[in-house]
C-alpha positions as CSV (number, residue, x, y, z in Angstrom):
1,X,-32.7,-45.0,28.7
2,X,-31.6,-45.4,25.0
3,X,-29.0,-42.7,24.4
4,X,-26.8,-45.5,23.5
5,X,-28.1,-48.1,20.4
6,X,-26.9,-51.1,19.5
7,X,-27.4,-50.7,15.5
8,X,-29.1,-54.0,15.4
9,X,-31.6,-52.8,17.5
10,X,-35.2,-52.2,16.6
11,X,-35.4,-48.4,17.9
12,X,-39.1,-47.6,19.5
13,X,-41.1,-44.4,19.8
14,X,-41.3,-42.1,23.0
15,X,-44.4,-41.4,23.6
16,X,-45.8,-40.2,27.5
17,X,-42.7,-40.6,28.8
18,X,-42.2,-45.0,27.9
19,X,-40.6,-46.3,25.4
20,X,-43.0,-48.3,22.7
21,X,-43.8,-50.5,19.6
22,X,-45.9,-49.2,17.2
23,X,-49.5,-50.2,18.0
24,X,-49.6,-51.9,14.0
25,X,-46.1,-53.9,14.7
26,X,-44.2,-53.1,11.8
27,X,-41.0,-51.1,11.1
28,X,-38.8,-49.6,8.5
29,X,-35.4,-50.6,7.5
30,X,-32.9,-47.5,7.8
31,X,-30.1,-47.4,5.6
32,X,-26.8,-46.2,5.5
33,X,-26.8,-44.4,2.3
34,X,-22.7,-45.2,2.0
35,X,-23.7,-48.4,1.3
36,X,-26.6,-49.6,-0.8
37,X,-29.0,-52.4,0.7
38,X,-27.2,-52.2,4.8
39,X,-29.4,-51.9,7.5
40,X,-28.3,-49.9,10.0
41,X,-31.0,-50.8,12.2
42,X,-35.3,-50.4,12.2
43,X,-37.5,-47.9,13.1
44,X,-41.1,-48.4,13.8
45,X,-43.6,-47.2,11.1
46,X,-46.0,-45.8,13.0
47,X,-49.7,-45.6,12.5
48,X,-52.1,-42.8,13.0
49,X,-53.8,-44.5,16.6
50,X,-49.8,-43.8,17.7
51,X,-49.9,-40.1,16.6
52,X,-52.7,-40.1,18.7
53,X,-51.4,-41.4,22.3
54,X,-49.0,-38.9,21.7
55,X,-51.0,-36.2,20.9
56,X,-52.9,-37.1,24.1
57,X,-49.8,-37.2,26.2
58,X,-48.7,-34.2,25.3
59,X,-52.1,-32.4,25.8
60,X,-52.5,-33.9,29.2
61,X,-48.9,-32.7,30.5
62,X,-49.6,-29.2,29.1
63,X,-51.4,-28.6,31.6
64,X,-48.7,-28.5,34.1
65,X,-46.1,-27.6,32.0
66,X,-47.5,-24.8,30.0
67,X,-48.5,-23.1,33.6
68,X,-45.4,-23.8,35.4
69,X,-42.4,-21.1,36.0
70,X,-39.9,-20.3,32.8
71,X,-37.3,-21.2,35.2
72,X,-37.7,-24.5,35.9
73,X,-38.3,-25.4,32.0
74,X,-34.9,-23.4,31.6
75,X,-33.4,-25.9,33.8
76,X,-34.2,-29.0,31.7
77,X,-33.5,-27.4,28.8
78,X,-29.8,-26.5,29.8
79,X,-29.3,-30.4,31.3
80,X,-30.2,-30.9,28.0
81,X,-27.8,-28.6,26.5
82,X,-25.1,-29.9,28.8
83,X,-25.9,-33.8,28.1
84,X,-25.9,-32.7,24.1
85,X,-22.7,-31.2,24.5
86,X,-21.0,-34.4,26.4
87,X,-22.5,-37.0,23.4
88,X,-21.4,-35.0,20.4
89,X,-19.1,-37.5,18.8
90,X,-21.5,-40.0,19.5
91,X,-24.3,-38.5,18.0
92,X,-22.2,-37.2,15.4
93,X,-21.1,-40.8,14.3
94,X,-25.0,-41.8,14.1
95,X,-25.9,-38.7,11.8
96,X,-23.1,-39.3,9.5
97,X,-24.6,-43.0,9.3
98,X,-27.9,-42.3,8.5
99,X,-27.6,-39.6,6.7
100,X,-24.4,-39.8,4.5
101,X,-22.6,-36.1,5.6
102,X,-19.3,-36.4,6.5
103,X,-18.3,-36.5,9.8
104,X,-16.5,-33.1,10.2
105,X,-20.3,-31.5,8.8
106,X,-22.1,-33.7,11.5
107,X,-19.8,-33.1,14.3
108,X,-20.3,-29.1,13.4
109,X,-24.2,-29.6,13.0
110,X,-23.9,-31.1,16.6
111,X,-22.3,-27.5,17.5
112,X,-24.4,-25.3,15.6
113,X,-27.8,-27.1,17.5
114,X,-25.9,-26.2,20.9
115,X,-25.0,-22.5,19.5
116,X,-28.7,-21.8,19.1
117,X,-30.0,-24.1,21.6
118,X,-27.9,-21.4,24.2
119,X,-29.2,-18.3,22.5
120,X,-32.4,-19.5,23.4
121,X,-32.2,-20.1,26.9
122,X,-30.8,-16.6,27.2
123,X,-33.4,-14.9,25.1
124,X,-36.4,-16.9,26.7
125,X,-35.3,-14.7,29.9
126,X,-35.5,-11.5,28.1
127,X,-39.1,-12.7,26.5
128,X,-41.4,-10.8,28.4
129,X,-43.5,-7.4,27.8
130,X,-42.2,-4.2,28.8
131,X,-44.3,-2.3,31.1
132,X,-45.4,1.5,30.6
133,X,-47.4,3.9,31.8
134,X,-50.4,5.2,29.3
135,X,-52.7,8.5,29.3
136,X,-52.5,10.2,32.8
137,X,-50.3,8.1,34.3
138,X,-52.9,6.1,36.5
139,X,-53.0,2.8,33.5
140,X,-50.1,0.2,33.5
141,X,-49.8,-1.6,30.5
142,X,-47.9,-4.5,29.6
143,X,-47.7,-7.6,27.1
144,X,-48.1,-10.9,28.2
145,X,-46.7,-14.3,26.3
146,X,-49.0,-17.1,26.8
147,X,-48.2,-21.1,25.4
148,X,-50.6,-22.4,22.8
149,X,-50.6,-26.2,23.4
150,X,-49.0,-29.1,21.5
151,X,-46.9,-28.4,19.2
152,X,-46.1,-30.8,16.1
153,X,-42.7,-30.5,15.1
154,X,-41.8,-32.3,11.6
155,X,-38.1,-31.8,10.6
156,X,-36.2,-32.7,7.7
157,X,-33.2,-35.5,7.2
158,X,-30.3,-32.8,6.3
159,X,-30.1,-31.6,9.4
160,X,-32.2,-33.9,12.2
161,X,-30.4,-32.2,14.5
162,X,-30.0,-28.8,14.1
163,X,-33.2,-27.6,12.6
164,X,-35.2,-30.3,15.2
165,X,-33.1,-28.1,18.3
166,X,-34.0,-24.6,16.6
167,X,-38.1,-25.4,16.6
168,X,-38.5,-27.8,19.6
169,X,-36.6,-25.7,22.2
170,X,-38.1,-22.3,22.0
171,X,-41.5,-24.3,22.0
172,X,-40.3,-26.1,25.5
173,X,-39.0,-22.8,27.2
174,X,-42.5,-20.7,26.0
175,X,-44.3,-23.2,28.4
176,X,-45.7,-25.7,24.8
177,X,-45.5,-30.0,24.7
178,X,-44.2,-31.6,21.8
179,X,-45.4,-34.4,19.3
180,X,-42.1,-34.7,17.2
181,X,-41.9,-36.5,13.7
182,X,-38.5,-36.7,12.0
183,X,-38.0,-37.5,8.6
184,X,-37.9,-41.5,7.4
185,X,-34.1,-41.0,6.7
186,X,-33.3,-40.6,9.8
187,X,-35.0,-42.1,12.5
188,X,-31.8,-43.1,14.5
189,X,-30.5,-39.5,15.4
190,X,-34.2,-38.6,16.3
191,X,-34.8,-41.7,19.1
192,X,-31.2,-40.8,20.3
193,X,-32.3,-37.3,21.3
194,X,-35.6,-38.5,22.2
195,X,-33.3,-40.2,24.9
196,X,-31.4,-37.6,25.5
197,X,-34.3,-35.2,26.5
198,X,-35.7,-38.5,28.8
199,X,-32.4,-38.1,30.7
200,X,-32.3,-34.2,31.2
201,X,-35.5,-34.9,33.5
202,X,-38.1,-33.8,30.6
203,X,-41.2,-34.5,32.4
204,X,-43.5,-37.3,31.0
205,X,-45.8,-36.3,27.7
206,X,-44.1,-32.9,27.2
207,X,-42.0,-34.2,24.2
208,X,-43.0,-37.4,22.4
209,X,-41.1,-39.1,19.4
210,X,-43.0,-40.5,16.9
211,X,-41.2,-42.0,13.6
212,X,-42.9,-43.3,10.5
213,X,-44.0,-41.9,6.8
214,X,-45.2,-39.0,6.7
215,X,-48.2,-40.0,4.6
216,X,-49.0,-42.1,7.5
217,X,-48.3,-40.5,10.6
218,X,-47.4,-36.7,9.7
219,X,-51.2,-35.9,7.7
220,X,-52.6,-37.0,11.2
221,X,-50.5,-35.2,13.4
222,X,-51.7,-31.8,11.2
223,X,-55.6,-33.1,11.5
224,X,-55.5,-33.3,15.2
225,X,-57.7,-30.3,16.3
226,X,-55.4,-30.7,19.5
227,X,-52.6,-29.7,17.8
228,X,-52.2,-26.1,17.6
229,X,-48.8,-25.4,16.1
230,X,-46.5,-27.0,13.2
231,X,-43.7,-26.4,12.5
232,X,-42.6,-28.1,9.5
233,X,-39.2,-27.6,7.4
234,X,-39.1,-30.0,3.8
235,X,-40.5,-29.1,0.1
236,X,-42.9,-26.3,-0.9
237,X,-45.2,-29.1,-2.1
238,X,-45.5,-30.5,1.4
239,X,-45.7,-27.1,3.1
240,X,-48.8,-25.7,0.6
241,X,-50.9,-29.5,1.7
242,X,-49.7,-28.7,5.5
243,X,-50.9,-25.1,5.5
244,X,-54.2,-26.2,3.6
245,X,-55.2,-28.4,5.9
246,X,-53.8,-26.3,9.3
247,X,-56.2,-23.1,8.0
248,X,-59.4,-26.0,8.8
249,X,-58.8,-24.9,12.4
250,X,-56.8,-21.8,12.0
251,X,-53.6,-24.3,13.4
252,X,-51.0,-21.8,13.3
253,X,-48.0,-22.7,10.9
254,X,-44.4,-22.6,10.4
255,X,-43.2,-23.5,7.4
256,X,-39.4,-23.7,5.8
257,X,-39.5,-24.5,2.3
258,X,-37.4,-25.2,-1.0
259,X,-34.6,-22.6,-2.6
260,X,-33.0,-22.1,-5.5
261,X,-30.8,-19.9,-3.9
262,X,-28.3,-17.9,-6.5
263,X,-24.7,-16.4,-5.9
264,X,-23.9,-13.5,-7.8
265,X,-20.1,-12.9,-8.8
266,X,-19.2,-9.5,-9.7
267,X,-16.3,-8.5,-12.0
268,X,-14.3,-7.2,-9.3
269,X,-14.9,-10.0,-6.8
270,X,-12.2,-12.2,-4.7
271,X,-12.3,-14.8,-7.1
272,X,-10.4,-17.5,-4.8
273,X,-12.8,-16.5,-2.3
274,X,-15.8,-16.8,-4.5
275,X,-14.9,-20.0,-5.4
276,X,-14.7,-21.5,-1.6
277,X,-17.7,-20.2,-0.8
278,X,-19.1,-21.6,-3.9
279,X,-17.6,-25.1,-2.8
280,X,-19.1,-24.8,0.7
281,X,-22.8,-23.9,0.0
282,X,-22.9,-25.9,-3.3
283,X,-21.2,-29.3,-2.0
284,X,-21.5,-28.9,1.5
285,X,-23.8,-31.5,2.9
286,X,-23.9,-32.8,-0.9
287,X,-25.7,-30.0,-1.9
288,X,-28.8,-31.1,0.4
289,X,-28.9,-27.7,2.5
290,X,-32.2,-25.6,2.3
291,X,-29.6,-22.7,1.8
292,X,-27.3,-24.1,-0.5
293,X,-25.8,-22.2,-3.6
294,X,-27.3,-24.0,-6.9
295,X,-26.9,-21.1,-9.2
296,X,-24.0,-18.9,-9.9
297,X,-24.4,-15.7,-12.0
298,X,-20.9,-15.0,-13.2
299,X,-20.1,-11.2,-14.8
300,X,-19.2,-12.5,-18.3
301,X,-15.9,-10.9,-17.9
302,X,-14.8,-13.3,-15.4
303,X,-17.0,-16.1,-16.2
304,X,-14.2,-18.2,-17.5
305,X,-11.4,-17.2,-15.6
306,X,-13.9,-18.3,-12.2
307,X,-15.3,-21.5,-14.1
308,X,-11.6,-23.0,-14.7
309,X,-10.6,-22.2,-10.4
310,X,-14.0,-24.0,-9.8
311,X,-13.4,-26.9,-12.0
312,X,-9.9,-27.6,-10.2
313,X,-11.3,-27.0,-6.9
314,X,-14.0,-29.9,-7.9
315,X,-11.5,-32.0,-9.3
316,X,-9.8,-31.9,-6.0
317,X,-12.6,-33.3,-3.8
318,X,-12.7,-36.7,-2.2
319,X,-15.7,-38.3,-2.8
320,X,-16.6,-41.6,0.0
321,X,-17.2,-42.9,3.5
322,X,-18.1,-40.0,5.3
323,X,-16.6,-41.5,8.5
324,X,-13.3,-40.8,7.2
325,X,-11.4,-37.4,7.9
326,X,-10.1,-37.0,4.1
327,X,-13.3,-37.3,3.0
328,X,-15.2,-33.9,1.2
329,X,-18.2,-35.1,0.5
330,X,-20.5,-38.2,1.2
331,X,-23.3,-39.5,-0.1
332,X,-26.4,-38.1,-1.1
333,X,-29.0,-39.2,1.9
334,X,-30.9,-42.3,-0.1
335,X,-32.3,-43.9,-3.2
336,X,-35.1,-41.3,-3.4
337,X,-32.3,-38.6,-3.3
338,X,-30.3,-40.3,-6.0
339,X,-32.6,-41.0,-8.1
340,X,-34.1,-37.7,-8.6
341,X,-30.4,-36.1,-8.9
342,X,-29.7,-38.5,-11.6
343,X,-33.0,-37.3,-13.4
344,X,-32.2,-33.8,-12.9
345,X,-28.7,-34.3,-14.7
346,X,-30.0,-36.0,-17.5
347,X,-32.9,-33.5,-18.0
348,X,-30.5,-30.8,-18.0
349,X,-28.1,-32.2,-20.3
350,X,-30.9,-33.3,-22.6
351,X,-31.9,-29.8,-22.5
352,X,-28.5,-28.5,-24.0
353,X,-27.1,-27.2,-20.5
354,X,-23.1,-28.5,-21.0
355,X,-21.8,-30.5,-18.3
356,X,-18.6,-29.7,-17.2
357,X,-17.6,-31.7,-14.5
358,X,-19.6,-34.8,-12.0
359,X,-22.6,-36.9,-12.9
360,X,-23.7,-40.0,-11.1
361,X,-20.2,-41.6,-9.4
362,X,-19.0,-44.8,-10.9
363,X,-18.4,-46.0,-6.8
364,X,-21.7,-48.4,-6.8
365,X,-21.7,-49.2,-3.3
366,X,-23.6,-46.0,-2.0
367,X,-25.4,-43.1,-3.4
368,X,-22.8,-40.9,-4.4
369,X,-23.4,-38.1,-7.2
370,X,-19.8,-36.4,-8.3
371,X,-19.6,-32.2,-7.6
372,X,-21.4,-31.1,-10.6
373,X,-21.2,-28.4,-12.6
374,X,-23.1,-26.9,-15.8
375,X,-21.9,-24.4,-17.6
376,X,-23.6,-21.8,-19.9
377,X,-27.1,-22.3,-18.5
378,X,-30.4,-20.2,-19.5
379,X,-33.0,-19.4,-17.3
380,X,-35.5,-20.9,-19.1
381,X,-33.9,-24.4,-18.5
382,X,-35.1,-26.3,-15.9
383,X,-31.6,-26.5,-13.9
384,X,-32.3,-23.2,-13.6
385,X,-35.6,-23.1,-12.3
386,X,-36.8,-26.4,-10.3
387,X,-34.9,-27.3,-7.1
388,X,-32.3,-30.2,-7.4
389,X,-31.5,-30.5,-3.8
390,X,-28.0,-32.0,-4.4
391,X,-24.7,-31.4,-5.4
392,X,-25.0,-29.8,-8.9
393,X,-24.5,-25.5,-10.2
394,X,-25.6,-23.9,-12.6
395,X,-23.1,-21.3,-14.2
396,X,-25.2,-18.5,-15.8
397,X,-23.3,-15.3,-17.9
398,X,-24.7,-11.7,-16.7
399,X,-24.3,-8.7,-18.0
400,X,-23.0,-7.0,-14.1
401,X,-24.7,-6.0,-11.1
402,X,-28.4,-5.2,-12.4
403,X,-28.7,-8.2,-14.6
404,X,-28.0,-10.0,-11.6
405,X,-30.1,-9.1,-9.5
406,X,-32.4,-9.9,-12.0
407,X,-31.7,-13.4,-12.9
408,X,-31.7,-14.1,-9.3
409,X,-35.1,-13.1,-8.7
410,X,-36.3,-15.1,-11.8
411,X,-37.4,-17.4,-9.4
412,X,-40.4,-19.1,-7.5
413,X,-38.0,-19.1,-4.4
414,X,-36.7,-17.0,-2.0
415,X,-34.7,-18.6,1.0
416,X,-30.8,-17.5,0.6
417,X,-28.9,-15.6,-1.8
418,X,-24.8,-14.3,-1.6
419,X,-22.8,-11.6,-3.9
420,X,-18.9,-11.6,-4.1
421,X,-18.0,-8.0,-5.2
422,X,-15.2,-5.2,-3.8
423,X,-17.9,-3.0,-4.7
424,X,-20.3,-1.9,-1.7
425,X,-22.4,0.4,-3.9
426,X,-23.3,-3.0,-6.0
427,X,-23.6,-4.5,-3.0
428,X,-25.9,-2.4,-1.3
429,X,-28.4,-2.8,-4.6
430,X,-27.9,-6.1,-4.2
431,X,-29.2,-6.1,-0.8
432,X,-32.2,-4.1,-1.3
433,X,-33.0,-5.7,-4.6
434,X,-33.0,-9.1,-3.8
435,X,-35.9,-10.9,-2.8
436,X,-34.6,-13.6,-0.2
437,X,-34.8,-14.4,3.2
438,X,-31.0,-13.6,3.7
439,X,-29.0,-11.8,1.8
440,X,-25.0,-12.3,2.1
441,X,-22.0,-10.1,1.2
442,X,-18.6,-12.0,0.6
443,X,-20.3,-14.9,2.6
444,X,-21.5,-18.2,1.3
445,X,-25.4,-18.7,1.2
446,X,-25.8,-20.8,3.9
447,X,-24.1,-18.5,6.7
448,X,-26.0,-17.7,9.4
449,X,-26.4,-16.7,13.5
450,X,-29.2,-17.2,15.8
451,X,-30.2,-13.8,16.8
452,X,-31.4,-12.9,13.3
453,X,-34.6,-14.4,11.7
454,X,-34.3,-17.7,9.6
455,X,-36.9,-17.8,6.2
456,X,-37.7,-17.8,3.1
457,X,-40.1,-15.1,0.9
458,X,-42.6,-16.7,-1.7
459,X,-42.6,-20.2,-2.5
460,X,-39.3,-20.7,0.2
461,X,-41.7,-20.0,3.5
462,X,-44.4,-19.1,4.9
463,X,-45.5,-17.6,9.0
464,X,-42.7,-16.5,11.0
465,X,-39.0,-17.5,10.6
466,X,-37.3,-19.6,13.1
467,X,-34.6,-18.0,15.2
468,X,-34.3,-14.4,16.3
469,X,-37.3,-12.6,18.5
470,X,-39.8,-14.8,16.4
471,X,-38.2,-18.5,17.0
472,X,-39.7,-17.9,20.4
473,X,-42.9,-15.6,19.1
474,X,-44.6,-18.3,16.9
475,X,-44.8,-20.4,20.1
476,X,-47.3,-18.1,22.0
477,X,-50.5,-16.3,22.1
478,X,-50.2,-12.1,22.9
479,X,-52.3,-10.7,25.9
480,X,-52.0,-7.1,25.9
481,X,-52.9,-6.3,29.6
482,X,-53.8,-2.9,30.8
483,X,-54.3,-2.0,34.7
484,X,-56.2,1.0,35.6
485,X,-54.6,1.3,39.8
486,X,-57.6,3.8,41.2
C-alpha cells in the first residue's frame, strides 16, 4: 500500500491490482515548481506495452464488475470517499508540492473532489429508467443504463484531484474499469490516490494508474480498440487529435478544453465585489483554472475607477512558497508553464497592450509570474484572443451591456463567463446572449456545483459535460425496453 511516500521514492504504476516498473525501466524527474531543478521524487515514464497490461486488466475485470450490483460498487466508492476525507492534509501537502497552488487552494480542491464525489454516490441511486405504461395499458416500458467497458481517463495537472474524482467515479458506480493517465506534472498526487482506491477494497484491474508523456502513453491508450470511453480535460489542440483519432472506432469522447473566459463589469456594478471576484478567478490557482477570468470588459465609465481598486488589490498579494498560510499565490506548475507565460507577456506588450502591473517575478528560485494586468487591450490583439493559461487580464473599454456581450463572444471559446451589474434586465441579456458553458451573475467565473452540467461550447468542449445527469450518462449505453405482459 503506498498512500504514504517517501519523496525520494521512485513512485510505480498500478496496473491489475500490483504495483510496477515500467516494462522500459526509465522514469521522469518531478519537480517542485517552488523551486527550480528539486526533485521531489520520480515517476515511471511509461511505454505503450504498459498501457497495454492495463488496458488488459481492466477489460478482464469488466466482466465482473460491469455485471455486478450498483450497491456493492457504491460501497467502495464511499470507503473511498471516507479514506479521501481522513488523508486531506496529506494529500493536500503533496498537490501543493507538485503542482505549486497554495495550500489553502489544495486543501479546498481536496474538499470540492469529496463534494462531488458524494453527489455522485447519491445520484448513481436515482440513475435508473422510469417505468410507464404505453398504448392500452398491456406494454411496460422502461430505460435501461448499461456500462460500456474501459474507460481512459486523462486529467489535467491544475486540478489532479478534483477533475480526476469528477470523471473516474461516475465511470466506477455505472458498472465501467478504468485505465487512468494523469498529467507529467503531477504524477505524485495521481499514485497516492491510486493507493488510496487499492485500500478502499477496489477490486483488482478495475482502476489502473498509468504515468508517463502523453505522446508516449496517452496516443496509445486512445488507439486501443478496447477502450471505449475518454475522457480527457487539457488544450483544444489535444482534444481535436483525441477526438480524430476516437471517431476510427466511434470511441465515445469527453472532452474539456481551453477558455478565454471574459467578465463583464457594468456601470452600476459592486465594484469592491467585482474586483474580488476578479482576484479569485484571475489569480486563483495562478491563473491555471480551465474557468479562470482572463478578460475583463469594463463600462468605460468605470473603467478607471475599477482599474485603480484592482491594481491595489494586486499590489497587495503575496507571491511564494505555497506551503505557507500568508501566501496568495504560488507558482506557476513548471518550466513549460513559465515559459509560455513569459512569451505571452512579451507578445502582448510588443503588441502595444500597456502593462500595468506583474511580469516575470524577480524571485529566481521557482516559477513565479507576478498578478498581471494589461490595460487598454483591443480585441484584435493576441492577449485578447489566444489562451495564456496563467496569471495575466486583459482590461478592455465597452460601450455597456450590448457591447459586451459582444466582445465576449469574439472568441473561439466558450467554457465560463461572469457579469457584475445591479441591473437584472442587463443581466438576463447577458445570460441568454452569451455563448458559454456557464454563465455567472455577481459570481466569479470559476463558481460552480455538482448537480448542474460542467462544459464548454465551441472550441472549449466537445460530447457531454461532466457533472449533473450527464457526468453519469456519458458512462453508459441506453436500452429502451418495452414488455408486452399478454
Amino acid at each position: 500500500m503506498q498512500a504514504v511516500i517517501d519523496m525520494s521514492e521512485i513512485l510505480q504504476n498500478y496496473i491489475g491490482g500490483s504495483w510496477r516498473e515500467s516494462v522500459g525501466a526509465e522514469t521522469f524527474i518531478n519537480e517542485n515548481p517552488a523551486l527550480r531543478g528539486s526533485e521531489l521524487n520520480r515517476a515511471q515514464a511509461s511505454t505503450e506495452e504498459d498501457i497495454d497490461a492495463a488496458v488488459t486488466a481492466a477489460a478482464e475485470a469488466f466482466e465482473s464488475w460491469g455485471s455486478g450490483n450498483l450497491t456493492d460498487r457504491q460501497e467502495v466508492v464511499e470507503r473511498f470517499l471516507d479514506i479521501l476525507s481522513d488523508s486531506r492534509e496529506e494529500l493536500a501537502r503533496i498537490v501543493s508540492l507538485e503542482n505549486g497552488k497554495t495550500i489553502a487552494e489544495s486543501g479546498g480542491e481536496v474538499d470540492s473532489a469529496l463534494l462531488e464525489g458524494r453527489y455522485h454516490l447519491r445520484q448513481a441511486s436515482a440513475f435508473t429508467g422510469v417505468a410507464s405504461r404505453k398504448g392500452d395499458g398491456e406494454v411496460t416500458a422502461w430505460e435501461q443504463h448499461h456500462p460500456l467497458g474501459v474507460a481512459g481517463v486523462i486529467s489535467p495537472w491544475n486540478y489532479p484531484i478534483n477533475v480526476m474524482c469528477r470523471k473516474t467515479l461516475p465511470a466506477l458506480l455505472t458498472g465501467n474499469t478504468i485505465v487512468f493517465k494523469p498529467a507529467s506534472y503531477t504524477p505524485w498526487s495521481a499514485v497516492f490516490m491510486a493507493g488510496l482506491f487499492e485500500k478502499a477494497g477496489v477490486p483488482a484491474g478495475v482502476f489502473n494508474c498509468v504515468t508517463g508523456r502523453g505522446s508516449a502513453v496517452g496516443n496509445r491508450l486512445i488507439r486501443d480498440s478496447r477502450v471505449r470511453a475518454v475522457s480527457f480535460t487539457g488544450s483544444t489542440e489535444v482534444g481535436k487529435k483525441i477526438q480524430a483519432v476516437a471517431a476510427r472506432d466511434f470511441t465515445r469522447t469527453q472532452l474539456e478544453l481551453g477558455g478565454k473566459n471574459a467578465l463583464v463589469v457594468l456601470a452600476d456594478a459592486d465594484l469592491d465585489a467585482a474586483v474580488e471576484a476578479t482576484v479569485k478567478a484571475g489569480f486563483g490557482c495562478a491563473g491555471q483554472w480551465c474557468t479562470s477570468t482572463s478578460r475583463v470588459l469594463l463600462d468605460a465609465k468605470i473603467a478607471d475607477k475599477y482599474t485603480k481598486k484592482l491594481l491595489k488589490r494586486c499590489e497587495s498579494m503575496r507571491v511564494g512558497d505555497p506551503l505557507e498560510e500568508k501566501t496568495d499565490m504560488g507558482p506557476v506548475a513548471g518550466a513549460g508553464q513559465f515559459n509560455g507565460i513569459a512569451a505571452a507577456i512579451d507578445r502582448a506588450i510588443g503588441e502595444g497592450s500597456c502593462m500595468l502591473c506583474g511580469g516575470v517575478s524577480e524571485n529566481s528560485k521557482g516559477y513565479f509570474i507576478e498578478p498581471t494586468v494589461f490595460g487598454n487591450v483591443t480585441r484584435q490583439m493576441s492577449i485578447f484572443r489566444e489562451e495564456i493559461f496563467g496569471p495575466v487580464l486583459a482590461l478592455s473599454k465597452v460601450g455597456g451591456i450590448d457591447e459586451a456581450v459582444e466582445w465576449a463572444n469574439d472568441s473561439d471559446y466558450g467554457l465560463s463567463s461572469a457579469i457584475f451589474t445591479g441591473d437584472m434586465s442587463a443581466a438576463m441579456r447577458y445570460i441568454h446572449g452569451i455563448e458559454s458553458g456557464m454563465a455567472h451573475v455577481n459570481i466569479h467565473s470559476g463558481y460552480k456545483t455538482p448537480e448542474f452540467p460542467f462544459g464548454g461550447w465551441k472550441q472549449s468542449g466537445f460530447g457531454p459535460p461532466e457533472n449533473g445527469r450527464t457526468g453519469l450518462e456519458f458512462f453508459t449505453r441506453q436500452k429502451a425496453v418495452y414488455v408486452n405482459s399478454k
